[in-house]
ZATORMAR-670991 format. One record per residue (C-alpha): residue number from 1; residue in three letters; x, y, z. Coordinates in steps of 0.02 Angstrom, whole numbers. Layout:
% ZATORMAR-670991
(NUM; ALA; (X; Y; Z));
...
This chain:
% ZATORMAR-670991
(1; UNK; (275; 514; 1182));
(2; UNK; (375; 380; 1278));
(3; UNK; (215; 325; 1380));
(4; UNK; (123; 316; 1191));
(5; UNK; (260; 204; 1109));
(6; UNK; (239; 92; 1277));
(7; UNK; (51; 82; 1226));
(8; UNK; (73; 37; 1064));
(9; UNK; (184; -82; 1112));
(10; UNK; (83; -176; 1232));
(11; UNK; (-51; -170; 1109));
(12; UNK; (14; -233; 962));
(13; UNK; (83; -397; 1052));
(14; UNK; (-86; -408; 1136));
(15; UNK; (-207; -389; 1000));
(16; UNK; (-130; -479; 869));
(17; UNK; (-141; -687; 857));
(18; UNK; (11; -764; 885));
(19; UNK; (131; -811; 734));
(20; UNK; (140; -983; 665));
(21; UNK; (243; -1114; 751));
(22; UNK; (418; -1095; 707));
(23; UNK; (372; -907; 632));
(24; UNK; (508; -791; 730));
(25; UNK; (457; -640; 669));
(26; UNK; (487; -451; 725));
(27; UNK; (356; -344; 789));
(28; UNK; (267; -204; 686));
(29; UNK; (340; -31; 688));
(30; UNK; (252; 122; 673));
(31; UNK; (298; 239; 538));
(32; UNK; (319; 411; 612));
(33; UNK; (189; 423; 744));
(34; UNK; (110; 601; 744));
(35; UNK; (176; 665; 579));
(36; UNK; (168; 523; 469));
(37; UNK; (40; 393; 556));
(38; UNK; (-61; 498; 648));
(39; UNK; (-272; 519; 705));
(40; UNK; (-316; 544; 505));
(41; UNK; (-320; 397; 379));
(42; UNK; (-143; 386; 287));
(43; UNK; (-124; 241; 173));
(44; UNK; (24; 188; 50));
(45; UNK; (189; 230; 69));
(46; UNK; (332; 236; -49));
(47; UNK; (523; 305; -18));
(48; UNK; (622; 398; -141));
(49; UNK; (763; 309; -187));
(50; UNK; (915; 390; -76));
(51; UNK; (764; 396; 73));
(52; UNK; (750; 583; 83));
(53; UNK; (574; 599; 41));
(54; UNK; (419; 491; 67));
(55; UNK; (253; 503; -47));
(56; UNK; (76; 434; 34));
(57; UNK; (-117; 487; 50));
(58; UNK; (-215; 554; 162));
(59; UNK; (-369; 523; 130));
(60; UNK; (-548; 589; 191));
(61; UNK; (-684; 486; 275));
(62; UNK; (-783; 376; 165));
(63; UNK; (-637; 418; 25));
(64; UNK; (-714; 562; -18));
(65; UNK; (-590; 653; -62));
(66; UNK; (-395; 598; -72));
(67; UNK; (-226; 698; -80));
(68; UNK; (-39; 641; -100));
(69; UNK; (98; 716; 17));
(70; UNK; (275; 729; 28));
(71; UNK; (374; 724; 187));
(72; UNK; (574; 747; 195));
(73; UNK; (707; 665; 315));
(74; UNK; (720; 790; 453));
(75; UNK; (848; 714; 584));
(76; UNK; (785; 550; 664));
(77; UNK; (616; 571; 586));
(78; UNK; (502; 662; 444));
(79; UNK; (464; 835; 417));
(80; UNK; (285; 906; 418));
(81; UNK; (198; 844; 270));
(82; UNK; (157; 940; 100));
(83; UNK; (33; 883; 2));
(84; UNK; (135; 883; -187));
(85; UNK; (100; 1023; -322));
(86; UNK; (4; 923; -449));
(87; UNK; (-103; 846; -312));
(88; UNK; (-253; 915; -210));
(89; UNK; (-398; 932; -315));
(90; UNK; (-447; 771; -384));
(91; UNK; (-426; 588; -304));
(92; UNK; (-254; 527; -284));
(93; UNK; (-185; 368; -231));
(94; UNK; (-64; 234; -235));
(95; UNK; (127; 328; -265));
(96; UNK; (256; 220; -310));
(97; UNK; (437; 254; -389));
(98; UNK; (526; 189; -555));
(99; UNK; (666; 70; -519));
(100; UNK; (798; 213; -544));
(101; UNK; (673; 359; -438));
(102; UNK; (651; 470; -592));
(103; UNK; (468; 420; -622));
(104; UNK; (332; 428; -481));
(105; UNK; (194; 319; -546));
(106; UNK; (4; 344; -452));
(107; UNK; (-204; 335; -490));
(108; UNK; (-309; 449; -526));
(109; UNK; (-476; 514; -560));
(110; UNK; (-421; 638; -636));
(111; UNK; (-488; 702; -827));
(112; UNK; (-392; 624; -932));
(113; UNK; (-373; 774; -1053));
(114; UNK; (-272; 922; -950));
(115; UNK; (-403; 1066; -1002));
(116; UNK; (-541; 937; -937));
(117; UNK; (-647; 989; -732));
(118; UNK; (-755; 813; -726));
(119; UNK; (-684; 659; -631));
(120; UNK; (-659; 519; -700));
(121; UNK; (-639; 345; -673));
(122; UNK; (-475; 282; -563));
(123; UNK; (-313; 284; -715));
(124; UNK; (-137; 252; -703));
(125; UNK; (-43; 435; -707));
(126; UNK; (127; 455; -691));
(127; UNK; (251; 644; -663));
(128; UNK; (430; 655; -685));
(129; UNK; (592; 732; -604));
(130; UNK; (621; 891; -668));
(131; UNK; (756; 976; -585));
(132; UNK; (693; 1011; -390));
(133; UNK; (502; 963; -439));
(134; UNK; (369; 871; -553));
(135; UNK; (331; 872; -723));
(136; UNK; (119; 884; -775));
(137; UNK; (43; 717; -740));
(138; UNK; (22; 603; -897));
(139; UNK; (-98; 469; -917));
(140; UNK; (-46; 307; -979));
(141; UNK; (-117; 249; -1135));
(142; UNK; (-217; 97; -1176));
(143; UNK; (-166; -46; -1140));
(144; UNK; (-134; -11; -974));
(145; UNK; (-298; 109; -939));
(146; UNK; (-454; 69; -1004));
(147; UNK; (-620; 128; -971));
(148; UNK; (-649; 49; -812));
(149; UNK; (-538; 77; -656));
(150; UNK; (-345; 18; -620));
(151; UNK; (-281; 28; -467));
(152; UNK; (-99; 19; -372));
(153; UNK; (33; 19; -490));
(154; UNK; (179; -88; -443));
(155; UNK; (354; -108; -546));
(156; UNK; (501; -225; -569));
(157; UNK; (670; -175; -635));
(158; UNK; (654; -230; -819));
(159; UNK; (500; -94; -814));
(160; UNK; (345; -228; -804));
(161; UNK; (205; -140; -734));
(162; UNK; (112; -236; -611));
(163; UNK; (-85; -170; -570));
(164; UNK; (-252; -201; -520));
(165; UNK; (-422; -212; -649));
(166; UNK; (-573; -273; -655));
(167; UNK; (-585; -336; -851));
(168; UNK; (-632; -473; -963));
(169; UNK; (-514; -631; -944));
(170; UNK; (-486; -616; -746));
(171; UNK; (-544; -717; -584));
(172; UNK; (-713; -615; -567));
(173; UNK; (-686; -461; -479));
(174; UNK; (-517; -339; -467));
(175; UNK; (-369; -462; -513));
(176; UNK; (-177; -439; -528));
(177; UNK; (-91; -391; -698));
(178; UNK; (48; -362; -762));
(179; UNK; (109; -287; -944));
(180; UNK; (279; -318; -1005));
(181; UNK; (376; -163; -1078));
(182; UNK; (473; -197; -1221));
(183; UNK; (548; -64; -1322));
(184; UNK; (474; 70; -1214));
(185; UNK; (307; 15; -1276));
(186; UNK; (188; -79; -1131));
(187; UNK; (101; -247; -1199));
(188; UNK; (-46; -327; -1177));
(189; UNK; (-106; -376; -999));
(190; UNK; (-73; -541; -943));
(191; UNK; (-193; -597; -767));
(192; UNK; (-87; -707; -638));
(193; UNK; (-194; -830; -635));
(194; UNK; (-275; -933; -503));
(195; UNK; (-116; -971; -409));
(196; UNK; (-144; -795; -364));
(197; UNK; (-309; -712; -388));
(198; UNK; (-470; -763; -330));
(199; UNK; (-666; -719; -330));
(200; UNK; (-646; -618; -183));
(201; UNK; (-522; -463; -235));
(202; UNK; (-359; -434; -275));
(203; UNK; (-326; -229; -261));
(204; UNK; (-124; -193; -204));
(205; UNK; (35; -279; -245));
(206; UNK; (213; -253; -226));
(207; UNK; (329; -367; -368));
(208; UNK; (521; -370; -296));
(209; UNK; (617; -284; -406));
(210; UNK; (679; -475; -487));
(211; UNK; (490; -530; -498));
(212; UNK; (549; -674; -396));
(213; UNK; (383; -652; -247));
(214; UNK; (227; -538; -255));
(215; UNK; (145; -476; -99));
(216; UNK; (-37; -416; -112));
(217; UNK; (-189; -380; -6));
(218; UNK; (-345; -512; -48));
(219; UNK; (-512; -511; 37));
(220; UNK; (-641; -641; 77));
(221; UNK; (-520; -790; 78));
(222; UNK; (-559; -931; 199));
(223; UNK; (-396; -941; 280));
(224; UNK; (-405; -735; 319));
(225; UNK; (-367; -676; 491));
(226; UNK; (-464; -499; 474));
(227; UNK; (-553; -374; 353));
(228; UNK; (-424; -409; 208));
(229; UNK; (-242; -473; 233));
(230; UNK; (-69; -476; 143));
(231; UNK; (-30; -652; 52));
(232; UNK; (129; -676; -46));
(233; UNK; (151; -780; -210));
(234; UNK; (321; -825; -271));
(235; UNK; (386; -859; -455));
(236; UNK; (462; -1017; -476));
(237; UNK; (495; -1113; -639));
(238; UNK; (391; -994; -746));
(239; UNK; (245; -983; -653));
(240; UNK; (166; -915; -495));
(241; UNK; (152; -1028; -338));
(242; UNK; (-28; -1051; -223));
(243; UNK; (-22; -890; -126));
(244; UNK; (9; -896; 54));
(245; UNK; (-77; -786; 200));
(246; UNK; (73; -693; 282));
(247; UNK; (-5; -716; 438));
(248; UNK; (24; -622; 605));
(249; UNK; (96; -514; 676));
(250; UNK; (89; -437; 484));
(251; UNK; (-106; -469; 463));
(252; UNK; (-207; -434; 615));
(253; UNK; (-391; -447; 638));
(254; UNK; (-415; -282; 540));
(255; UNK; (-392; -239; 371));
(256; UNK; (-204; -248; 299));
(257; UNK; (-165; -183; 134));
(258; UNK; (-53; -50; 29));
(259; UNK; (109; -159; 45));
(260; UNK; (279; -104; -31));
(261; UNK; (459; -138; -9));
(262; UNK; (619; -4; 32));
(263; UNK; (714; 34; -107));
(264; UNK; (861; -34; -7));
(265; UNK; (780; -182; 14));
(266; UNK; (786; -137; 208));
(267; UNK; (581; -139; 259));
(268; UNK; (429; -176; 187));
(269; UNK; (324; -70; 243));
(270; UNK; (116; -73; 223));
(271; UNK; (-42; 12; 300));
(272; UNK; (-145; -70; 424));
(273; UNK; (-332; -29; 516));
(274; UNK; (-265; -90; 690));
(275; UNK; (-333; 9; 826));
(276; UNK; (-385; 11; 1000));
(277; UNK; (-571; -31; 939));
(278; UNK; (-500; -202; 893));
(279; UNK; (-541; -285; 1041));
(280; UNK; (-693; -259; 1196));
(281; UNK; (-598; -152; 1324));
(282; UNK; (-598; -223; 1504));
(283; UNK; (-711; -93; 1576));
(284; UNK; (-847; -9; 1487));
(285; UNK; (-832; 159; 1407));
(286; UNK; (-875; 335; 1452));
(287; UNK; (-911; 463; 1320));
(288; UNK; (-744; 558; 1362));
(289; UNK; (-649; 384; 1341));
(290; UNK; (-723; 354; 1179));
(291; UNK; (-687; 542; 1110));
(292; UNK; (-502; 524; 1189));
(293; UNK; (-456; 367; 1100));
(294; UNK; (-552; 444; 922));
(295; UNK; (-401; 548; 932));
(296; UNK; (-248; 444; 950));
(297; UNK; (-154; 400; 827));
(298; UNK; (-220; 202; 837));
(299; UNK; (-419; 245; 805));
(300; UNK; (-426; 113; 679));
(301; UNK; (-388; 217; 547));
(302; UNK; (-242; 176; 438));
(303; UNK; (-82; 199; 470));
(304; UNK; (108; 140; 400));
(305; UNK; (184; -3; 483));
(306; UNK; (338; -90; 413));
(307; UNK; (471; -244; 487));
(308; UNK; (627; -308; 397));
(309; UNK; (606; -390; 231));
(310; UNK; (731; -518; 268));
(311; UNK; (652; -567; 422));
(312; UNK; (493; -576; 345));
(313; UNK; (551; -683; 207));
(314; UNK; (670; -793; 299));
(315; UNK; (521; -833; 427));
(316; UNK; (383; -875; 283));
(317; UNK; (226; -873; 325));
């Protein structure tokens, strides 16, 4: 294990392009390597609130087929992970807590009637605490879902739910939204705007809890260092701010996306495509090198990475 954290080590400094001028920023941390990142594509991560249990996906190749799991503080590290009781049969994705860690908000494609056995399109489900487990997931209603998809559910401590569409009134493509909750009732929609969507995609955000920054994953802009990177957008004087590439060592020349904060405000943590496919290795490869390296844990698959929040923020991108 030592030898494979020196590896990962030496790769990640190698393969990514350097930080901007000035940028001091910390190197990317694997999220429990072999149990949590591991040879299988695992993508979002969210913490309960006291840090004793972690939700994510592991999903199939191709996204065929998509389950949430549940892994528990065991020591230093994570326990083996479960996928949860009302997951495992239909698609689902993108797990993220209330503000106080009673709700656990995710998508779907699901039926949206309980009784029904047909998928659906992607909707915005929530379960909550009851005693030791979950309640039955619940769709929520229109506004928020419609009949097309929504995607990655994000939310701030006044209960504004932040999420992904593709709808009438946005950028072209999936854009950011967010509905206000007032009175316990969710209001219409509003898009971010240009400041922060564009024609190319919008799919995953993560508001701070004070709505003061949004990070998000965007694909197809110019200044993009890979498949899809992390950009940030911050809320000043009542209205979003040009977003900004994050830039390395968070994005890399693969595909970054799925980011989220602690609830301590500790880490951010997101998922990442890095792998040892990233770059032309020095010699060329024999079947038996090729099959060895489809089995470590960096295959270019995703995995969880995270760094310090502060040091992210304090650096800027």
């Amino acid at each position: 294990m030592k030898c494979g954290h020196a590896r990962l080590a030496l790769f990640v400094s190698s393969v990514l392009p350097a930080a901007p001028l000035g940028a001091q920023r910390a190197q990317p941390e694997l999220v429990g390597p072999g149990v949590i990142s591991t040879s299988a594509d695992e993508l979002n991560f969210t913490l309960s609130k006291d840090g004793g249990e972690v939700y994510f996906t592991l999903n199939a190749p191709d996204s065929r087929f998509a389950a949430m799991m549940v892994s528990r503080r065991s020591g230093n590290g994570w326990s083996k992970p479960e996928v949860v009781p009302f997951s495992g049969r239909f698609n689902d994705y993108d797990p993220v807590f209330s503000p106080d860690g009673s709700r656990l908000f995710f998508i779907s494609n699901r039926p949206r009637e309980p009784s029904g056995t047909r998928p659906g399109d992607f909707d915005i489900f929530f379960v909550d605490r009851q005693g030791g487990g979950w309640s039955e997931p619940q769709r929520l209603p229109s506004p928020i879902n419609s009949d097309q998809d929504e995607y990655y559910p994000s939310v701030a401590s006044d209960g504004t739910l932040y999420f992904s569409a593709n709808r009438a009134g946005g950028q072209g493509g999936f854009d950011l939204w967010r509905s206000r909750l007032q009175n316990g009732t969710y209001l219409a929609p509003e898009n971010l705007g240009p400041a922060v969507n564009a024609r190319g995609g919008e799919i995953d955000s993560w508001v701070a809890p004070d709505q003061s920054f949004i990070i998000f994953a965007s694909y197809g802009r110019p200044d993009e260092l890979g498949r899809g990177d992390l950009y940030i957008s911050h809320f000043r004087d009542g209205a979003w701010m040009p977003a900004q590439n994050l830039g390395a060592p968070i994005n890399s020349t693969a595909r970054e996306y799925c980011p989220i904060g602690s609830p301590d405000g500790q880490w951010f943590y997101w998922t990442s495509k890095r792998g040892v496919f990233d770059e032309p290795p020095a010699q060329p490869l024999k079947r038996a090198d090729v099959l060895q390296r489809l089995a470590e844990v960096l295959n270019g698959q995703g995995n969880i990475y995270r760094v310090p929040l502060e040091d992210l923020l304090r650096a800027g991108p």
